[in-house]
mmCIF file of the protein (N, C-alpha, C, O) and its ligand, coordinates in Angstrom:
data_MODEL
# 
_entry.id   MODEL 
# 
loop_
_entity.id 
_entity.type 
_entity.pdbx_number_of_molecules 
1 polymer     1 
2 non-polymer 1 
# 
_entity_poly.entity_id                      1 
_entity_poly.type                           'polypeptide(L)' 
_entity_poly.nstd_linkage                   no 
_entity_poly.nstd_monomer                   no 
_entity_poly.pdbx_seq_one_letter_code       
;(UNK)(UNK)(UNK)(UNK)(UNK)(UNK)(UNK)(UNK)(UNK)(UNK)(UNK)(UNK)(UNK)(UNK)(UNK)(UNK)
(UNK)(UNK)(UNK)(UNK)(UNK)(UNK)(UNK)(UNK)(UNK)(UNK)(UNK)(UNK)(UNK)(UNK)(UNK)(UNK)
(UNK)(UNK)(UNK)(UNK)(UNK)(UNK)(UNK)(UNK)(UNK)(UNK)(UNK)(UNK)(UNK)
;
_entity_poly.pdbx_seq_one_letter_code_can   XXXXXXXXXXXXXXXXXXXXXXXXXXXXXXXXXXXXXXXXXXXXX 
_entity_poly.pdbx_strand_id                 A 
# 
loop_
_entity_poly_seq.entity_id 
_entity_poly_seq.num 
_entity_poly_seq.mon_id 
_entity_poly_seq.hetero 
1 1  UNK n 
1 2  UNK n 
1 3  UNK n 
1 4  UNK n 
1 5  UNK n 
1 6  UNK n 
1 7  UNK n 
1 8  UNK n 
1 9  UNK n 
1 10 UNK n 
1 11 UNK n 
1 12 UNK n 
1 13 UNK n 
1 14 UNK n 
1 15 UNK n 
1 16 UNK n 
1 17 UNK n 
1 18 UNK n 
1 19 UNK n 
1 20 UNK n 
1 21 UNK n 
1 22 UNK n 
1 23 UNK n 
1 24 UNK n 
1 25 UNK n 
1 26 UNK n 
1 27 UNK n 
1 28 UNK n 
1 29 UNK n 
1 30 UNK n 
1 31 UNK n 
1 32 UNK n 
1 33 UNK n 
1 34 UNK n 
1 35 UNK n 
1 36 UNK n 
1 37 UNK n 
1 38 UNK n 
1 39 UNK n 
1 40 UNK n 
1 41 UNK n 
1 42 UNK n 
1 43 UNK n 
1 44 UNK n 
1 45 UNK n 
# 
loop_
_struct_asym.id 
_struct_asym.entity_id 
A 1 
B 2 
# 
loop_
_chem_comp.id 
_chem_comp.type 
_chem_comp.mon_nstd_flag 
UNK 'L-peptide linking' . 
ZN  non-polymer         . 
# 
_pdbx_entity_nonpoly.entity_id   2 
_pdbx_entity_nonpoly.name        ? 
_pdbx_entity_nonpoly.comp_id     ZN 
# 
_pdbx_nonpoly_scheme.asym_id         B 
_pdbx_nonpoly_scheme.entity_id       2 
_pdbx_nonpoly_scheme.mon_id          ZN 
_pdbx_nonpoly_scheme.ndb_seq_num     1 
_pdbx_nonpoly_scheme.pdb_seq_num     101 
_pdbx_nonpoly_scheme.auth_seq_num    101 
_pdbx_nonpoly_scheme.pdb_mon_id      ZN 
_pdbx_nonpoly_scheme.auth_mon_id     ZN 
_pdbx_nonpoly_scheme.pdb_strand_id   A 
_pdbx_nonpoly_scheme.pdb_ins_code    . 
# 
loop_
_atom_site.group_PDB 
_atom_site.id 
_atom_site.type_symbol 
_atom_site.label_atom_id 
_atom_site.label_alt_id 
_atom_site.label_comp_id 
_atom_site.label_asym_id 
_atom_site.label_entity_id 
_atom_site.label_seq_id 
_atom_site.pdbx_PDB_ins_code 
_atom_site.Cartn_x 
_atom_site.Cartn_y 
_atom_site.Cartn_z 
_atom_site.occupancy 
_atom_site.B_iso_or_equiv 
_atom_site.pdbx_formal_charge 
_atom_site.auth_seq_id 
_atom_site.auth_comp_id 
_atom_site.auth_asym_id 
_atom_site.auth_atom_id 
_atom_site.pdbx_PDB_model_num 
ATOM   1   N  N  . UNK A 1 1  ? -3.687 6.463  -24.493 1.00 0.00 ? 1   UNK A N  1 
ATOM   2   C  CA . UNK A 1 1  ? -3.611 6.592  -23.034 1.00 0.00 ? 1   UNK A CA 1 
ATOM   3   C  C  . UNK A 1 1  ? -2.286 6.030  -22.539 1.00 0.00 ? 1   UNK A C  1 
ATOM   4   O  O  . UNK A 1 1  ? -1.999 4.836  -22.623 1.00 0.00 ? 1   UNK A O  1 
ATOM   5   N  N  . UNK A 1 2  ? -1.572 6.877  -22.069 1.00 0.00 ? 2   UNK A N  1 
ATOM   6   C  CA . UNK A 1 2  ? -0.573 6.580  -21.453 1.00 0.00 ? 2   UNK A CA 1 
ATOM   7   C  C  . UNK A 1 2  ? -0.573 5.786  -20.293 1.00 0.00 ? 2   UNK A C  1 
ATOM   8   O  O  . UNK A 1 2  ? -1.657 5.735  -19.712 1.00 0.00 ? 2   UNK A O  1 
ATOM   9   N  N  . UNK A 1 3  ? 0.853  4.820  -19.545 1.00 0.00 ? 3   UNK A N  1 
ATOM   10  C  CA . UNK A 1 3  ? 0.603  4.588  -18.673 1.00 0.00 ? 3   UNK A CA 1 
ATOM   11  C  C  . UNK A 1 3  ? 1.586  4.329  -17.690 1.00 0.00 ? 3   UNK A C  1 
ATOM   12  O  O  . UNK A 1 3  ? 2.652  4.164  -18.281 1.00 0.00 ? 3   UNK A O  1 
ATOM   13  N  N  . UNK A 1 4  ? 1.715  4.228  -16.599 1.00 0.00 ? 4   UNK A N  1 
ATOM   14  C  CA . UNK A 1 4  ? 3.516  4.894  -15.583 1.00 0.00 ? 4   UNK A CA 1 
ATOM   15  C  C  . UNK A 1 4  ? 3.350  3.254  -14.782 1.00 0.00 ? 4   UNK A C  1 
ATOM   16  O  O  . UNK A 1 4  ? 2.290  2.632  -14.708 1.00 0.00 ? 4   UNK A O  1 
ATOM   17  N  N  . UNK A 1 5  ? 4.259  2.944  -14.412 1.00 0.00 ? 5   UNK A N  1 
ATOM   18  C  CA . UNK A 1 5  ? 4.898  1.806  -13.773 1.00 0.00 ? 5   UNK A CA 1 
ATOM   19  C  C  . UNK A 1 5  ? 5.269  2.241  -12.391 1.00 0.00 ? 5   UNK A C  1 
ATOM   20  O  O  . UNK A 1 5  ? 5.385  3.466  -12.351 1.00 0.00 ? 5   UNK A O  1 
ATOM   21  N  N  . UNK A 1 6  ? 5.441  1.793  -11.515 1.00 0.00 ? 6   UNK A N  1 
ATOM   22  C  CA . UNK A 1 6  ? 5.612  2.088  -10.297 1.00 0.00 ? 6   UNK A CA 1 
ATOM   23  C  C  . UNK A 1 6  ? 7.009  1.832  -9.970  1.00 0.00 ? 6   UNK A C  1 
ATOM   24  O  O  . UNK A 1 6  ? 7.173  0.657  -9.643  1.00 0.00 ? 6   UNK A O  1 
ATOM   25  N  N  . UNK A 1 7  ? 7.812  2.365  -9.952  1.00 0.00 ? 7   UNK A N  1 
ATOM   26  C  CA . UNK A 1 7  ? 9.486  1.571  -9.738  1.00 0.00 ? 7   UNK A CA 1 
ATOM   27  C  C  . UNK A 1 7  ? 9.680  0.960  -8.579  1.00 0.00 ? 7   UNK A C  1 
ATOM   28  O  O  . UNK A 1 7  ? 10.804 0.951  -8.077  1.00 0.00 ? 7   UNK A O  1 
ATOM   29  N  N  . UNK A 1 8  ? 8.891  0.512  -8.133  1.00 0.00 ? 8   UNK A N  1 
ATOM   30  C  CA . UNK A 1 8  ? 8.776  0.065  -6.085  1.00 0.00 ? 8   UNK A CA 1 
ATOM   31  C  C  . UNK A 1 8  ? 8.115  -1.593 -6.882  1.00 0.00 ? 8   UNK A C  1 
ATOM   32  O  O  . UNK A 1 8  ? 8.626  -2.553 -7.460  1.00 0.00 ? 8   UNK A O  1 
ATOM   33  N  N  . UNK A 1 9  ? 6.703  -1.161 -6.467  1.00 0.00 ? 9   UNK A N  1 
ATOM   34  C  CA . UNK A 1 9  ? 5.769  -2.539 -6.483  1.00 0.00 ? 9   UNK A CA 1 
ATOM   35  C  C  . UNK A 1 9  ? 5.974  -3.088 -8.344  1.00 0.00 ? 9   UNK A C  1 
ATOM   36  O  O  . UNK A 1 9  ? 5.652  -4.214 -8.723  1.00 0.00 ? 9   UNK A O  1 
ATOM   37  N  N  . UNK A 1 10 ? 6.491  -2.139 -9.156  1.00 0.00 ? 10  UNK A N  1 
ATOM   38  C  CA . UNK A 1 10 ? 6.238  -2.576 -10.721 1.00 0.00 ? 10  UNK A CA 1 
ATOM   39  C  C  . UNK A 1 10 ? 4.823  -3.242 -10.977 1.00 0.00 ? 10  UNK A C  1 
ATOM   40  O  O  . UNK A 1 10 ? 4.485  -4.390 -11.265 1.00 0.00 ? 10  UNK A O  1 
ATOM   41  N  N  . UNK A 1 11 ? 4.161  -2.114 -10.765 1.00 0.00 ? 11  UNK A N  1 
ATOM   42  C  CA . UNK A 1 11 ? 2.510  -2.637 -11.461 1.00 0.00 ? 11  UNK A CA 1 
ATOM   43  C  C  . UNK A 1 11 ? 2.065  -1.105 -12.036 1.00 0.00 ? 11  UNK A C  1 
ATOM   44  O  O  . UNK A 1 11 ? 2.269  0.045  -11.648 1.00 0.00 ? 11  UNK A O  1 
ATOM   45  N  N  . UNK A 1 12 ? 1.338  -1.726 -13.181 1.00 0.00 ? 12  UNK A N  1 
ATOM   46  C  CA . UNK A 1 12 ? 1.225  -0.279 -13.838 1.00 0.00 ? 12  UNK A CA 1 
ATOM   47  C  C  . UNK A 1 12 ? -0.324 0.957  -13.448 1.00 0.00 ? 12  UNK A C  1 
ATOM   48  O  O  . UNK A 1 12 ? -1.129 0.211  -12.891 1.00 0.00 ? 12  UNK A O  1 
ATOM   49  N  N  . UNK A 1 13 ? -0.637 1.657  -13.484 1.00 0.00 ? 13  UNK A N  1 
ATOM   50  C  CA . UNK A 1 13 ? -1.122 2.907  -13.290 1.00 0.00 ? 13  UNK A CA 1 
ATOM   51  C  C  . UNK A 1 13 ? -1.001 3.631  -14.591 1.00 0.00 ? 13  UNK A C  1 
ATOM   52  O  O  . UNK A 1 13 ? -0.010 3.871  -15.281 1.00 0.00 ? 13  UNK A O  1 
ATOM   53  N  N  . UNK A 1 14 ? -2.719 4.020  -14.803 1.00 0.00 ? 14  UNK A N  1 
ATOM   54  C  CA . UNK A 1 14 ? -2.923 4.942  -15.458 1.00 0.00 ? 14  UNK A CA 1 
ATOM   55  C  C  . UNK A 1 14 ? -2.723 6.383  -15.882 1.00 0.00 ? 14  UNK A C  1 
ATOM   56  O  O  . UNK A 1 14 ? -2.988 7.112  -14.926 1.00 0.00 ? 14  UNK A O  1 
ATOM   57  N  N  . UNK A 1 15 ? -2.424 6.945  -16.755 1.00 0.00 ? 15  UNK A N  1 
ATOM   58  C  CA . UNK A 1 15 ? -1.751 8.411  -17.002 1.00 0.00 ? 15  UNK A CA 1 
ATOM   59  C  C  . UNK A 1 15 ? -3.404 9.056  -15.605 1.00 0.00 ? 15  UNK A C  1 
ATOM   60  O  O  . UNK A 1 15 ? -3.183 9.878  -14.717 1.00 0.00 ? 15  UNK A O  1 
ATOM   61  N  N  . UNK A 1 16 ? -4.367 8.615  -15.757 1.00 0.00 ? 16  UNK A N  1 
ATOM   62  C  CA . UNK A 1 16 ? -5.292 9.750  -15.346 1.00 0.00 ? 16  UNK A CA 1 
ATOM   63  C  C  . UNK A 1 16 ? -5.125 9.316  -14.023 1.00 0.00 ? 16  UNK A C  1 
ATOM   64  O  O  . UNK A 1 16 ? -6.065 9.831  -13.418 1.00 0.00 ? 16  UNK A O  1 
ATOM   65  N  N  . UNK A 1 17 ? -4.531 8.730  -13.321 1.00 0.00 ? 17  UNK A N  1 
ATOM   66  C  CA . UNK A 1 17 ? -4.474 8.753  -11.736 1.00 0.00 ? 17  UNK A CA 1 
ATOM   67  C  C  . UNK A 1 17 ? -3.283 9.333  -11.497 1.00 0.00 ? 17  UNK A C  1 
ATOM   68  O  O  . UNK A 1 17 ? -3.071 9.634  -10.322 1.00 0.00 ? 17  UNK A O  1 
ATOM   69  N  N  . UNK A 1 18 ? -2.343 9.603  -12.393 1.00 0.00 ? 18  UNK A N  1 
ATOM   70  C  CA . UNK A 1 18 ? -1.259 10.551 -12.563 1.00 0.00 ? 18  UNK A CA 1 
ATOM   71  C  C  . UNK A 1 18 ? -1.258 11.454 -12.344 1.00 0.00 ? 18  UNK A C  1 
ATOM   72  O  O  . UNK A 1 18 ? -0.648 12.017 -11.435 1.00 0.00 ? 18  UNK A O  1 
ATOM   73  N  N  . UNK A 1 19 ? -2.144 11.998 -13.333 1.00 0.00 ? 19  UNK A N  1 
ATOM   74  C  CA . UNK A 1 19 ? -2.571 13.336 -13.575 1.00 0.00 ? 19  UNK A CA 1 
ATOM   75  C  C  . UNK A 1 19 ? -2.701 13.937 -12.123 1.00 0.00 ? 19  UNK A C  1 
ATOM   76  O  O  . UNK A 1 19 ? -1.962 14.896 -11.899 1.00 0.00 ? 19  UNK A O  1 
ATOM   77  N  N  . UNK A 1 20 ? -3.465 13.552 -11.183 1.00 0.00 ? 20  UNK A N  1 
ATOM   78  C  CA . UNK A 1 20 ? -4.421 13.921 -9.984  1.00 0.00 ? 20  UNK A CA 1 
ATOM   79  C  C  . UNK A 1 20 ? -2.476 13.816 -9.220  1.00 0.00 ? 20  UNK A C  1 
ATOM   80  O  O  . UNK A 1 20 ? -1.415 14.439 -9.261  1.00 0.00 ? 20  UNK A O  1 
ATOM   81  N  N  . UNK A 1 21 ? -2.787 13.188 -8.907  1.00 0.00 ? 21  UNK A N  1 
ATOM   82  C  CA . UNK A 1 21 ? -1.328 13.209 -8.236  1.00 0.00 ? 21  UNK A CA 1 
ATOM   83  C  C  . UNK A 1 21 ? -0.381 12.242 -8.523  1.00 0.00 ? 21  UNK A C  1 
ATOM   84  O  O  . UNK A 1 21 ? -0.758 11.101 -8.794  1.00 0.00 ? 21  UNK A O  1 
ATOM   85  N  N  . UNK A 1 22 ? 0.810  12.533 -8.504  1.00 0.00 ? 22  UNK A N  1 
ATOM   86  C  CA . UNK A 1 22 ? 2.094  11.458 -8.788  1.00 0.00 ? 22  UNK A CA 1 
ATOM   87  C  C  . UNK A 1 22 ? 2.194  10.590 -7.645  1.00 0.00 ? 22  UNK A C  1 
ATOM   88  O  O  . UNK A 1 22 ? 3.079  10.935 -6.862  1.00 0.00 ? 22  UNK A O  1 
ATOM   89  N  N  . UNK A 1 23 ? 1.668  9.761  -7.384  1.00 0.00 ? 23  UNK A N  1 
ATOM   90  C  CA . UNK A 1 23 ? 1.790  8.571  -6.534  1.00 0.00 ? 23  UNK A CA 1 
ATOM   91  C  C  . UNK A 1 23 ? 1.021  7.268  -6.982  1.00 0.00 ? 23  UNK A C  1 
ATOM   92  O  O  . UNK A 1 23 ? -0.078 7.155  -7.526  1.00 0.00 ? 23  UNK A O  1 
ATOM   93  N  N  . UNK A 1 24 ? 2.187  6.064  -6.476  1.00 0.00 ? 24  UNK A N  1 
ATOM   94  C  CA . UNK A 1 24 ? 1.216  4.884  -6.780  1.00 0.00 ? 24  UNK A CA 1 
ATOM   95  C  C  . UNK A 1 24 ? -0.184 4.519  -6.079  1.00 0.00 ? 24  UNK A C  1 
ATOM   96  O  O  . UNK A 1 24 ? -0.374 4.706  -4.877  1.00 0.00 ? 24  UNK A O  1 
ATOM   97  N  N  . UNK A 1 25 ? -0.624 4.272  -6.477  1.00 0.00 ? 25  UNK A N  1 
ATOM   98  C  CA . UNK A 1 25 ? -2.342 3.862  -6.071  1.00 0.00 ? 25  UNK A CA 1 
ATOM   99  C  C  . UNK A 1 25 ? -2.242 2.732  -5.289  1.00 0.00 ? 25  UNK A C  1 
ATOM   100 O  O  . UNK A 1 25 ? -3.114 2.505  -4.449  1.00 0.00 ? 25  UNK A O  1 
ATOM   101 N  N  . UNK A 1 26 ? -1.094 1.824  -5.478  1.00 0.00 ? 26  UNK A N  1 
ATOM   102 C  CA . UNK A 1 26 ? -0.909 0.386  -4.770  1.00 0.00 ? 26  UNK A CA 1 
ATOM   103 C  C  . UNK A 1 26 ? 0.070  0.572  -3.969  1.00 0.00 ? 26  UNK A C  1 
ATOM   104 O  O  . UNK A 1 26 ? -0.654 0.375  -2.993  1.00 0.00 ? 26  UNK A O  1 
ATOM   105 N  N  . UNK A 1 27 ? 0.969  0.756  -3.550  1.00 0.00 ? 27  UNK A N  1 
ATOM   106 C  CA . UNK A 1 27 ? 1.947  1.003  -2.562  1.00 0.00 ? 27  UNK A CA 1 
ATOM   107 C  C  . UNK A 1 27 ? 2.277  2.321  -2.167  1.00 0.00 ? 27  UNK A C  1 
ATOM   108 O  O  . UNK A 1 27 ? 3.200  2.489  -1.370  1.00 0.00 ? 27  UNK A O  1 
ATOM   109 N  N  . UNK A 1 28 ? 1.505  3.474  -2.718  1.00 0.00 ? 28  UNK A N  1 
ATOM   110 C  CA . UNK A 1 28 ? 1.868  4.702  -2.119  1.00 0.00 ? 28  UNK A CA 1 
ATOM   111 C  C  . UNK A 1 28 ? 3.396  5.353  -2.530  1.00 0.00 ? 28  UNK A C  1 
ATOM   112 O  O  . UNK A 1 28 ? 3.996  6.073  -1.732  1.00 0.00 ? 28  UNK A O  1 
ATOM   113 N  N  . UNK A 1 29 ? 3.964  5.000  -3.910  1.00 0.00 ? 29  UNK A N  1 
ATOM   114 C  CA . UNK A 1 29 ? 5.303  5.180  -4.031  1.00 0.00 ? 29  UNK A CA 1 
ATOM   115 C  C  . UNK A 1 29 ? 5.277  6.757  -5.089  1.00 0.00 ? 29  UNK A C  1 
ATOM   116 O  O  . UNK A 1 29 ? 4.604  7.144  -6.045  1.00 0.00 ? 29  UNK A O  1 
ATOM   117 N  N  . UNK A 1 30 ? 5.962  7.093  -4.593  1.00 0.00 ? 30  UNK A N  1 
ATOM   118 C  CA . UNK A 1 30 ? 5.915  8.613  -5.569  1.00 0.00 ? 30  UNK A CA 1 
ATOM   119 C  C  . UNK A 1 30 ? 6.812  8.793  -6.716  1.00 0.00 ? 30  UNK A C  1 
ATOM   120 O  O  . UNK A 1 30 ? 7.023  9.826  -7.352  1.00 0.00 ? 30  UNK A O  1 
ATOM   121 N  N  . UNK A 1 31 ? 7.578  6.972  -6.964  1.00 0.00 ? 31  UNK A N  1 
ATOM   122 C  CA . UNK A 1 31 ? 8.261  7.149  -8.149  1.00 0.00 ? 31  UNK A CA 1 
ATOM   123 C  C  . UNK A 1 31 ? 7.649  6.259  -9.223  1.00 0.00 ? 31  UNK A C  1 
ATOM   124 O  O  . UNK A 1 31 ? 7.416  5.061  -9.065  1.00 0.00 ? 31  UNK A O  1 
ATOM   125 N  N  . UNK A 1 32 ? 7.366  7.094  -10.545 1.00 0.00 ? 32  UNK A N  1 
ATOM   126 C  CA . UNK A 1 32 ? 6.860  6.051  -11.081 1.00 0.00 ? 32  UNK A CA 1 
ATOM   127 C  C  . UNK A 1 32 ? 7.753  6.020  -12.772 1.00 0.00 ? 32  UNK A C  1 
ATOM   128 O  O  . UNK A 1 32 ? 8.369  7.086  -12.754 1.00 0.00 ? 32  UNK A O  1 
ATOM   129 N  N  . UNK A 1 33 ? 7.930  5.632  -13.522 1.00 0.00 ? 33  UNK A N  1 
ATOM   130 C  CA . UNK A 1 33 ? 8.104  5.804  -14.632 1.00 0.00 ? 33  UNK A CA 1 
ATOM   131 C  C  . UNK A 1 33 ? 7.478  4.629  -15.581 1.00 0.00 ? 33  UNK A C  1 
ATOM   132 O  O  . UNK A 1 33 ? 6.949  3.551  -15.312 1.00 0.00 ? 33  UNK A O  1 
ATOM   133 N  N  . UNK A 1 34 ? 7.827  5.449  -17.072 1.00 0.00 ? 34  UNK A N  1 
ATOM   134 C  CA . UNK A 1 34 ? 6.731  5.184  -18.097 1.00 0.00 ? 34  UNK A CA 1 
ATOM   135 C  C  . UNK A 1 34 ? 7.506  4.038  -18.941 1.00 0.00 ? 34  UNK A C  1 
ATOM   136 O  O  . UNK A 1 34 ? 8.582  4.196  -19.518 1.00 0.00 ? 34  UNK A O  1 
ATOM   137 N  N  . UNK A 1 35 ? 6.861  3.045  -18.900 1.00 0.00 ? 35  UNK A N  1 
ATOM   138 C  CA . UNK A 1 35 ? 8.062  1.520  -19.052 1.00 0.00 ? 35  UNK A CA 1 
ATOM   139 C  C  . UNK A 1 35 ? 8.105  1.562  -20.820 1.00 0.00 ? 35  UNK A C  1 
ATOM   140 O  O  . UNK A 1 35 ? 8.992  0.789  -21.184 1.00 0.00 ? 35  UNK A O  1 
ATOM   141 N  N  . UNK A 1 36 ? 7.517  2.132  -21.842 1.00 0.00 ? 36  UNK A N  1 
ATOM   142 C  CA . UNK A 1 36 ? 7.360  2.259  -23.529 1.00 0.00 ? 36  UNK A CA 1 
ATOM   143 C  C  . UNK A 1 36 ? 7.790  3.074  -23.532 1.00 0.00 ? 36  UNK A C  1 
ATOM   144 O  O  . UNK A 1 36 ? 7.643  3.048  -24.754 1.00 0.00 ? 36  UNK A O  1 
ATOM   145 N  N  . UNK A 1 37 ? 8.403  4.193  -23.327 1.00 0.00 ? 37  UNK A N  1 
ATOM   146 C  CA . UNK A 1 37 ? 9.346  5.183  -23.877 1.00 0.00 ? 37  UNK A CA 1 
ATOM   147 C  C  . UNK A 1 37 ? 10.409 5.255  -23.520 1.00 0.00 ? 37  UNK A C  1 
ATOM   148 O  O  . UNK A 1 37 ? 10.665 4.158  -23.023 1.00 0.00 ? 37  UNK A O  1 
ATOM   149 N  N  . UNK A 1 38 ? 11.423 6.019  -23.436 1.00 0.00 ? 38  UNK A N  1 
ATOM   150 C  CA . UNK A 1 38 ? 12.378 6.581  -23.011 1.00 0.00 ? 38  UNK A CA 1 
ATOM   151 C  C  . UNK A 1 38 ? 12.226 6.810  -21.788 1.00 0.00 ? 38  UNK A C  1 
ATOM   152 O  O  . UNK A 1 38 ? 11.468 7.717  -21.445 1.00 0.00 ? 38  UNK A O  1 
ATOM   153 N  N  . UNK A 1 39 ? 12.863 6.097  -20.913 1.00 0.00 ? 39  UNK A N  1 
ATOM   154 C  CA . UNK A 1 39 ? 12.424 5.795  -19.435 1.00 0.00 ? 39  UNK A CA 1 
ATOM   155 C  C  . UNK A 1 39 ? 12.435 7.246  -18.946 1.00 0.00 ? 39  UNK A C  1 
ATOM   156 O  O  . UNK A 1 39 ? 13.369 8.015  -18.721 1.00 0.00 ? 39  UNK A O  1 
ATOM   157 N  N  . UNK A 1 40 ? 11.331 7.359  -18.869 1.00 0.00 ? 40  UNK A N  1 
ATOM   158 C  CA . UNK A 1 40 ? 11.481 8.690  -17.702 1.00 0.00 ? 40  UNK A CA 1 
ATOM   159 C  C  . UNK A 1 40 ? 11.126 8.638  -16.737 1.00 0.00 ? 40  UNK A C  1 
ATOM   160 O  O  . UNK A 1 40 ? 10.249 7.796  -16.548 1.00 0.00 ? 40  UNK A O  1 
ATOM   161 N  N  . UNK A 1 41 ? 11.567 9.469  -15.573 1.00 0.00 ? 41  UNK A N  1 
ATOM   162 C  CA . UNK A 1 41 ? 11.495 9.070  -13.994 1.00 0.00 ? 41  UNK A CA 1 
ATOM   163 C  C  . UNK A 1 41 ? 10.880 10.056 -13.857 1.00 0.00 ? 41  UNK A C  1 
ATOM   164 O  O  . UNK A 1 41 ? 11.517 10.950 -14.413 1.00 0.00 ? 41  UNK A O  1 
ATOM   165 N  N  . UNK A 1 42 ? 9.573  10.613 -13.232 1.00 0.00 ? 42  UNK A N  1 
ATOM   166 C  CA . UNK A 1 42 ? 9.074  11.176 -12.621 1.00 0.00 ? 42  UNK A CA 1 
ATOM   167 C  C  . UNK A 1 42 ? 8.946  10.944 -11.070 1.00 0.00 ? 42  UNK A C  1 
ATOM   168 O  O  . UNK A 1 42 ? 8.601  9.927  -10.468 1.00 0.00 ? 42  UNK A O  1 
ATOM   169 N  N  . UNK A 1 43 ? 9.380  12.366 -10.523 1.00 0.00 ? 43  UNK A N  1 
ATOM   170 C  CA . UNK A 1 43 ? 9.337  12.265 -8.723  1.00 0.00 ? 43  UNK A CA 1 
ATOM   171 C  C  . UNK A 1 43 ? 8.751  13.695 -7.948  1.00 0.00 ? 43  UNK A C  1 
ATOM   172 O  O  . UNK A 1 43 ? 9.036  14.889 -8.036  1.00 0.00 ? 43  UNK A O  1 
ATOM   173 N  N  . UNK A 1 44 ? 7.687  12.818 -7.073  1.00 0.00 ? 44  UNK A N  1 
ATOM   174 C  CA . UNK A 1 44 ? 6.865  14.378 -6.675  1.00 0.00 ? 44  UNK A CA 1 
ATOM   175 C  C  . UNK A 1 44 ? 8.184  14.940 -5.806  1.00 0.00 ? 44  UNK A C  1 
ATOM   176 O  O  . UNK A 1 44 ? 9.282  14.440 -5.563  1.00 0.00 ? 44  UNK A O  1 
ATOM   177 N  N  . UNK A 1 45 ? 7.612  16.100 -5.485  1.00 0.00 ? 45  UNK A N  1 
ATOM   178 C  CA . UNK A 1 45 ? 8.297  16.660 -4.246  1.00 0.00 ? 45  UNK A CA 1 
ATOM   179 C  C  . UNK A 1 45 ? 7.835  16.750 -3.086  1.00 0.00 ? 45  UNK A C  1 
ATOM   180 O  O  . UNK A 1 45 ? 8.521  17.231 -2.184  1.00 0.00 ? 45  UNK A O  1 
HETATM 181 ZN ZN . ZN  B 2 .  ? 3.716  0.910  -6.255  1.00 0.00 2 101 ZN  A ZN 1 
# 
């Protein structure tokens, strides 16, 4: 199970609240990236 970081508040979030939509669950931030890999930035539109 994967899991995305919030680049705002930095608290992490589950791949499956991801899934549903790209936003943080705690501050409402739509950038999140995945802090164990190869940083990738995911950003809704
Ligand atoms: Zn956040």
């Amino acid at each position: 199970m994967a899991e995305y970081r919030c680049f705002f508040c930095k608290r992490t979030i589950s791949e499956d609240h991801v899934r549903r939509r790209v936003r943080c669950i705690y501050c409402g931030s739509k950038i999140l990236f995945k802090p164990r890999t190869v940083e990738t930035t995911i950003e809704a539109v």
